[in-house]
Every structure is written in structure tokens, then in C-alpha cells.
N, C-alpha and C positions, 0 to 999 in steps of 0.2 A: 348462798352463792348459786346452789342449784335453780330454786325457785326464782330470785327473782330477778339472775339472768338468762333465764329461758336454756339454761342447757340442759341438753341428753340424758336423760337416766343413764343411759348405756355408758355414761364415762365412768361411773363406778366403778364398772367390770374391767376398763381397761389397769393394764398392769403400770402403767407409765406414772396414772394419778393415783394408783395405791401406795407403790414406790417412793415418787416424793412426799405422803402425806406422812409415810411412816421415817421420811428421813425428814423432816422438819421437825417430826416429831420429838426425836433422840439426838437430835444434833444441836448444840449453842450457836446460834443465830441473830445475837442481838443486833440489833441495827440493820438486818436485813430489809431490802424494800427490792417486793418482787418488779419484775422487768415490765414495762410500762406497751402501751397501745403501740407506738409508735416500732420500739424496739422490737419488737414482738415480730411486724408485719415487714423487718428491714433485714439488720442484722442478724439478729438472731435466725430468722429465717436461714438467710445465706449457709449460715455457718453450719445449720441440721441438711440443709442440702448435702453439702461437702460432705458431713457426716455417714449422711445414709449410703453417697457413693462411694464410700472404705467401706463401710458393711456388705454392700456389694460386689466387693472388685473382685473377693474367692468367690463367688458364682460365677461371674465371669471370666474369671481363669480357664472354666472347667467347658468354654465354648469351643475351644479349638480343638480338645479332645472329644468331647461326648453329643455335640452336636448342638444346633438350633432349630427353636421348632418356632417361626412367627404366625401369629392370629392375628386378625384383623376384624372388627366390629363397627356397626354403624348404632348412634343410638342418640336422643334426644334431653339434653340434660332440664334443669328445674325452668332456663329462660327460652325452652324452644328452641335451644342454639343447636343444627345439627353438629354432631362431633364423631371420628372416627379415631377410635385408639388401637392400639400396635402393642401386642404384650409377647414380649418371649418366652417361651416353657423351655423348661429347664429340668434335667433331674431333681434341682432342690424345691420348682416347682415354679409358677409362672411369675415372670417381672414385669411390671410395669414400664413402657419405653417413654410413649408420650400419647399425645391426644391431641388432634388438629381440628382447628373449627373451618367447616367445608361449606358454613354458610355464603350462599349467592354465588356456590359456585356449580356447575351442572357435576355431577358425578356420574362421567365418561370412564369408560374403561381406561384410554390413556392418562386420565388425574390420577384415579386410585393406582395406576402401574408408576404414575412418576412418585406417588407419598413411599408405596411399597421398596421399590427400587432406594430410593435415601434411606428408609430404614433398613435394608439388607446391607447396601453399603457402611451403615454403622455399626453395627453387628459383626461385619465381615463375610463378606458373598462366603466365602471357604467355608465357614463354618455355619452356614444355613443349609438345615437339612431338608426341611419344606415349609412350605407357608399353606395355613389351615382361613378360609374366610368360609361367607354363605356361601350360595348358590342361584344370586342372582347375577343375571347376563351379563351385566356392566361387571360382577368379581370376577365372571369363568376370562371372561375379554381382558380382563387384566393378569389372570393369572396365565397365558397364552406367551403375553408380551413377557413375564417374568419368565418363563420357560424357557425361551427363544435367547434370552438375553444371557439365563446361568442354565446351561445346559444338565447342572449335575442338581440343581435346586425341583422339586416338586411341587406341583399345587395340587391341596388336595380341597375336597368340599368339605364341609361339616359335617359329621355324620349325624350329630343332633339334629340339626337345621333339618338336613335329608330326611329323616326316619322322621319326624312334625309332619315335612311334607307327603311324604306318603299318607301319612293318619289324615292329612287335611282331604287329600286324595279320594280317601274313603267313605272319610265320615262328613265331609262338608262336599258329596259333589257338586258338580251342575249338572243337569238334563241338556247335553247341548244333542238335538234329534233323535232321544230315545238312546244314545250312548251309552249313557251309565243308568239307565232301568232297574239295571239290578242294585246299583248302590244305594237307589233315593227313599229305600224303607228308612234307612240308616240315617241321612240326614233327618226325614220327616219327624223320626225318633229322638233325635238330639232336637229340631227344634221345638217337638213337645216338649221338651224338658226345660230349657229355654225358660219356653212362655208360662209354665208354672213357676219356676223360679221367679221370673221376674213381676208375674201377678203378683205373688207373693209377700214379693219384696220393694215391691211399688207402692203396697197398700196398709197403713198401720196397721187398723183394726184386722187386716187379715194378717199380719206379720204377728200381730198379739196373738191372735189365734193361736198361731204356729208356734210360737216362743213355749204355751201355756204345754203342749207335750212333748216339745223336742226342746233338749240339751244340746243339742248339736244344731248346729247354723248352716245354714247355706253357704257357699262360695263363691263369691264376687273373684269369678279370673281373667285377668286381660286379656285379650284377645291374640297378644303376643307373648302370653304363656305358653310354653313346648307342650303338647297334648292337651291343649286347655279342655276339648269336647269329652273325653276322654276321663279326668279330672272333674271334671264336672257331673259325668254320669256315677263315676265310682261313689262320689256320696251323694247321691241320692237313695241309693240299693238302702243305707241304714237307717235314711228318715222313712222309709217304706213304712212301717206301723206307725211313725207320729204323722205321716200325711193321712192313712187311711181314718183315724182317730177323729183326727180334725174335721175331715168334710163328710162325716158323718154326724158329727157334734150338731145340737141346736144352734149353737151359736152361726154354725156359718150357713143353716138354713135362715137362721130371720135377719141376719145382716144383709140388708139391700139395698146400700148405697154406693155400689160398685158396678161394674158392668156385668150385669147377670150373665151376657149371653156366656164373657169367657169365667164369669166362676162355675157355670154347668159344662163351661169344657173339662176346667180343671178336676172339679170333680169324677168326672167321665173318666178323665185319666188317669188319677188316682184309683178307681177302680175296676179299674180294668185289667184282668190278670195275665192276659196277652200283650199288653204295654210290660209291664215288667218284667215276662220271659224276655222279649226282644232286649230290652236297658239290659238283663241280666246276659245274653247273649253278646253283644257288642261289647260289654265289656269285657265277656271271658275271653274273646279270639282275639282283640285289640292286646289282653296282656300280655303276650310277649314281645309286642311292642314297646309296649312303655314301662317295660323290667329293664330292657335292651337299652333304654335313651335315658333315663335314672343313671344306668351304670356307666354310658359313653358321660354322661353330663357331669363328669366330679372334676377334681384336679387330680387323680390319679390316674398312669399311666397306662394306654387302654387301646393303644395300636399295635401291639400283640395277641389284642383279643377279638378284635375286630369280624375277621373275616372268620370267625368260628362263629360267630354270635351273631352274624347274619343266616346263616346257613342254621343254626339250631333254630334261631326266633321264628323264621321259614317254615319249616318242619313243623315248630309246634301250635303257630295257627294251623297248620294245616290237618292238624289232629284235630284239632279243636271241632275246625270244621266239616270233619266228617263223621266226628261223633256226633256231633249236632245234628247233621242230616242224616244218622245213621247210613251213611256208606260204609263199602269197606274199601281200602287202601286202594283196588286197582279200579276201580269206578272212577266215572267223570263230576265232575263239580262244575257248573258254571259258574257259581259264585267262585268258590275258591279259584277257579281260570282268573276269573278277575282279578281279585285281589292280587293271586302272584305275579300276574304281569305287572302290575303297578309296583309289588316290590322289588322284582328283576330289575324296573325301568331306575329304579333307585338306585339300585345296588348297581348295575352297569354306570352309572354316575359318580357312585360315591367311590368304589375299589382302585384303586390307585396300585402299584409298581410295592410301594412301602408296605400297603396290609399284607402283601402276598410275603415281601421279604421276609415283614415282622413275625408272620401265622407259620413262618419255616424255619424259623431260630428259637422256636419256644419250645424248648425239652419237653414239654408235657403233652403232644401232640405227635411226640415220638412211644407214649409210654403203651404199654398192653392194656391196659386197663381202660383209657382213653379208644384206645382201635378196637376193643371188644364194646362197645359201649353200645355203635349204631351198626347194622348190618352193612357190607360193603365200604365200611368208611375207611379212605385210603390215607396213607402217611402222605405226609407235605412234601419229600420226595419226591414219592411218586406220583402226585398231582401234576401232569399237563400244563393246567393251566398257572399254577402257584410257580411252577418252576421258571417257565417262559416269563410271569412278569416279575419275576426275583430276578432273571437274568438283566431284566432292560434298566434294574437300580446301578447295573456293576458296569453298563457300554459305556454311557459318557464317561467315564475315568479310565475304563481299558483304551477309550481309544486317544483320551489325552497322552500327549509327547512324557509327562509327568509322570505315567503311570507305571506303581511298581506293586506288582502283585504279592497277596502275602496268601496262605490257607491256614482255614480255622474247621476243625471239625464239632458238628452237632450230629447224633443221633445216626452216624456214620453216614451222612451228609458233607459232601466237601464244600467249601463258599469261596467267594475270591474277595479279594477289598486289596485299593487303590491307597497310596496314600495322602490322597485328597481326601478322603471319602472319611469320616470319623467310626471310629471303632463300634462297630453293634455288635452283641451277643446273643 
């Protein structure tokens, strides 16, 4: 069955064909004849629709108490067809809503604001607590109109998306008049790396080469992989002794059917022990980056972690970077000037009214252990800034006709909520 009609290994694993194999198994069935092409693609279909929407209906119960959170994605399926799907997150974890094909038509911020808007309206405007897209112009232009339209509803950016862009920021700049000077060792080092990889892996008899001391492969990552530069330099650090190995070898001295000039690059760059301090450099300041976008990138709930975990990731390039250049704390960096402006400019994009709410409701940010941690770190109280955009989550409902105040205490913290507003803890 498997073989020779071309399906999935992976159906093994699911539970559905273990289930029935082991209930035909133990069950008298004589006369049975399983459900045909036709039935399969009709009724049947229908009737697992129906099905799955009763499996679904207790999640959706739990919308007008605990809130909605909608994302939004653009993305390209097997036929080129562009498609943009619409998932709700939920406590029990994110639902599938739908998926529209946006082919031949221009994606204007008012198209994505009219898809977005029908889907909140199914959902239930009340019980949408924000909507999560990128952060390109046509979503911010859309998430404006959605603002304007539900006053208590939020748009926020991605914060994966964001924290990519930053890295791209970084590590892919442009030279646009001497601008980013300081960034382009950084590129010029990623695209060394680059063009080994891809000499590499462009060329058999060098890719033999390579196979003959490294267990370990290269990585082929797309380009719209999240930190792909990043990712890419991290394993190169462990083929370090099978690159060096290699283009020391005989072998890839008398192999000469390749473009000499870039196998003496390669070479070059392979030994060169100031190429791999920097690779080894870039990656260390880059990681708390991409610890930070790993842990934003899961299905688990992580907007109460948010606005801590910018402010440590901040912090701890910034250590990085001064142990690197051996400064100490109160010294000036031009590098790190740089970098933190680009993650300011981020982080002013991505912080939203919610991270602040969310980083003031989390007990563990009231505890002593956590306030003893970093010198001068203040409780979320008494934060300025956390408190003012905690207040502007609770206006739109204080100033609804609607509105009926309740108080909940955290960490001898008073809070207000509306009963529009769905219950946060």
C-alpha cells in the first residue's frame, strides 16, 4: 500500500492509521469494503468537517471568557498560488480559521483590513483581544483601519518577524554613503561564508572531498528562514577542523578542474585564524538574539515574557560586546551605539500597550529574587513607562457607556478591567 501508492512514511506515526489497523485487526468484519474514491472526496468528507467542528466548539466556548488572539500570514503553497491564512490562538493553542487565495489581486492595506475585519467579525469583535501579522506597510496600514474600526482590539507586530529584521539589519547591511561602515565587516563575513558553502556544494569532487572528513553537512537555508545568516554561521564553527583538513589534503591541491582563483579563496579562508575569530565573534553577540526568537517562535504563550526578554537580550549583547572589545561598562562603543539603535528602533515598533500589561501581571517580576538579579531593576509598578501603556489597554472600555469596573490585585498592584475586556491574570 505504502510503496506502490506513493504515500508518506509519516502516516505510520499518525495515530488515526495505527487505530484503525489495530481495530480491523480485532474486530469481525466480514463483508466489509472500505469507502471508495468518490465517497471518500464527498460525503465522507462533509460529515469529518461537521465532526471536527464539535471537537471544536469547547475551544470556542472559552472565546468570550479568555480572549482571542488572530495572526495573519502570507505564504506561497506547492502551485505558486499566493494564500493568506487567519489562525486563532487560544489557551488550548492555535486554530486554524481559513486560508484565502489573494491571487491577481494587489495586497493594499484596505484588502487585508477588509479579509481581517470578516474574520474578527466571526470570531466576535468582543472577544478579539489583538491581531498578531508582519511588519510590512500594507499589515501596519491595515492594522490602523482595524484599530480605528474596534477601538479595544490591538495590532501588534511579530515579534519573530521583528527581531529577523533586526538580525537582517545587522548582518545583511547595505553601504548606503558610508552609513553602516561599521556593519559591512559583518556582512563581508557572512558572505565569505556563503561562497564557501556554496563552492563547496556546487562542486562534487569538492563536496567528496568534504563528505571524506565531515559527518556533518552543510545547510541548505532559505532565505526566508528566521536568522537564516545566523544559522548558517553557527555550523560552520564545528566543520572548522574538517574544512581545515581538507584544503590542506593532496587531494584538493591537484584537483584542477574548478575555478582555481575561488578554491585559493577558499582556502585562504579556511585558514585564516582571523576569519574564525570574527565567524566565532558574530555569533556570540548575535546569540541572544536567536535564544530570544527560538523562545518567541513556539506555540507556547510568551506575551508575558516579552518585554523582559528584550531588555535582558539588550543587556547581554551588550556584555558581549564589551568584553570583546575589552571596555568596561561606562565607556563608549560605536559598534554597540549601532547595534542598539537598530534594536531600540525595533523594539519602539514591536512593544505594544499588551507586552506592558502582560510584563505587570506576572508574579515573578514582583518576586525579590528576580529585583535582586540586575542592579537598579524596578518592579513593573513602579515602571513609568509599563504603567502608562498598561493604563491605555483599560481607556477604551473605561470610556465605553458599558463600562463596569472590577479590581484585581497582583503583587500589591491594583488593576482595573471592564466587562468588555476578557479576564487577564
Amino acid at each position: 500500500m505504502f510503496y506502490s501508492g506513493g504515500v508518506p512514511f509519516n502516516l505510520a506515526r499518525n495515530p488515526n492509521y495505527i487505530a484503525a489497523f489495530k481495530f480491523l485487526a480485532n474486530t469481525d468484519l466480514d463483508g466489509y469494503v472500505p469507502p471508495g474514491y468518490n465517497k471518500l472526496r464527498t460525503t465522507l468528507l462533509q460529515h469529518e468537517k461537521i465532526n471536527v467542528e464539535k471537537l471544536l466548539q469547547p475551544f470556542k466556548s472559552t472565546w468570550s471568557t479568555k480572549g482571542v488572539t488572530i495572526t495573519s500570514d502570507g505564504w506561497t503553497d506547492a502551485q505558486r498560488r499566493p494564500l493568506i491564512n487567519f489562525i486563532a490562538i487560544i489557551e488550548g493553542g492555535p486554530m486554524f480559521l481559513r486560508a484565502i487565495n489573494s491571487e491577481g489581486e494587489v495586497k493594499r492595506k484596505e484588502y487585508i483590513a477588509e479579509k481581517l475585519i470578516a474574520v474578527i467579525e466571526e470570531v466576535g469583535a468582543k472577544n478579539v483581544v489583538q491581531v498578531v501579522a508582519d511588519n510590512a506597510a500594507n499589515c501596519k496600514g491595515a492594522g490602523m483601519i482595524v484599530e480605528q474600526k474596534y477601538n479595544h482590539i490591538f495590532w501588534t507586530l511579530c515579534v519573530v518577524h521583528n527581531l529577523n529584521l533586526a538580525l537582517k539589519n545587522i548582518c545583511a547591511a547595505k553601504n548606503n554613503d558610508g552609513e553602516n561602515d561599521e556593519l559591512m565587516w559583518i556582512k563581508e563575513t557572512v558572505d565569505d561564508a556563503f561562497m564557501i558553502k556554496n563552492f563547496i556544494m556546487n562542486h562534487n569532487m569538492r563536496l567528496s572531498m568534504f563528505n571524506e572528513y565531515s559527518d556533518l553537512k552543510f545547510l541548505a537555508i532559505a532565505d526566508t528562514r528566521f536568522a537564516s545568516h545566523i544559522v548558517m554561521l553557527n555550523r560552520f564553527l564545528p566543520l572548522k577542523d574538517s574544512l581545515l583538513l581538507m584544503v590542506v589534503s593532496d587531494k584538493w591541491a591537484a584537483y584542477r578542474e574548478d575555478d582555481q582563483g575561488k578554491a585559493r579563496f577558499v582556502k585562504g579562508k579556511v585558514l585564516d585564524d582571523l576569519w574564525w575569530d570574527t565567524v566565532k565573534y558574530i555569533v556570540d553577540f548575535t546569540e541572544p538574539f536567536y535564544s530570544m526568537l527560538r523562545a518567541a517562535d513556539t506555540d507556547k504563550p510568551s506575551l508575558h515574557l516579552i518585554y523582559e526578554m528584550w531588555d535582558t537580550m539588550i543587556e547581554a549583547v551588550k556584555v558581549c560586546i564589551y568584553q570583546h572589545e575589552r571596555k568596561s561598562h561606562d565607556e563608549e562603543s560605536t559598534f554597540y551605539d549601532i547595534v542598539y539603535a537598530i534594536l531600540y528602533d525595533r523594539w519602539l515598533k514591536s512593544n505594544t500597550p499588551l507586552h506592558c500589561l502582560a510584563h505587570s501581571l506576572n508574579p515573578r517580576y514582583y518576586t525579590e529574587k528576580w529585583f535582586s538579579l540586575v542592579p537598579n531593576r524596578v518592579r513593573p509598578h513602579e515602571d513609568t513607562e509599563v504603567s502608562d501603556m498598561r493604563n491605555k489597554c483599560f481607556r477604551p472600555h473605561l470610556n465605553s457607556k458599558m463600562a463596569k469596573v472590577e479590581v484585581y490585585g497582583s503583587g500589591g498592584q491594583v488593576f482595573e478591567r471592564s466587562n468588555q475586556m476578557p479576564r487577564i491574570w
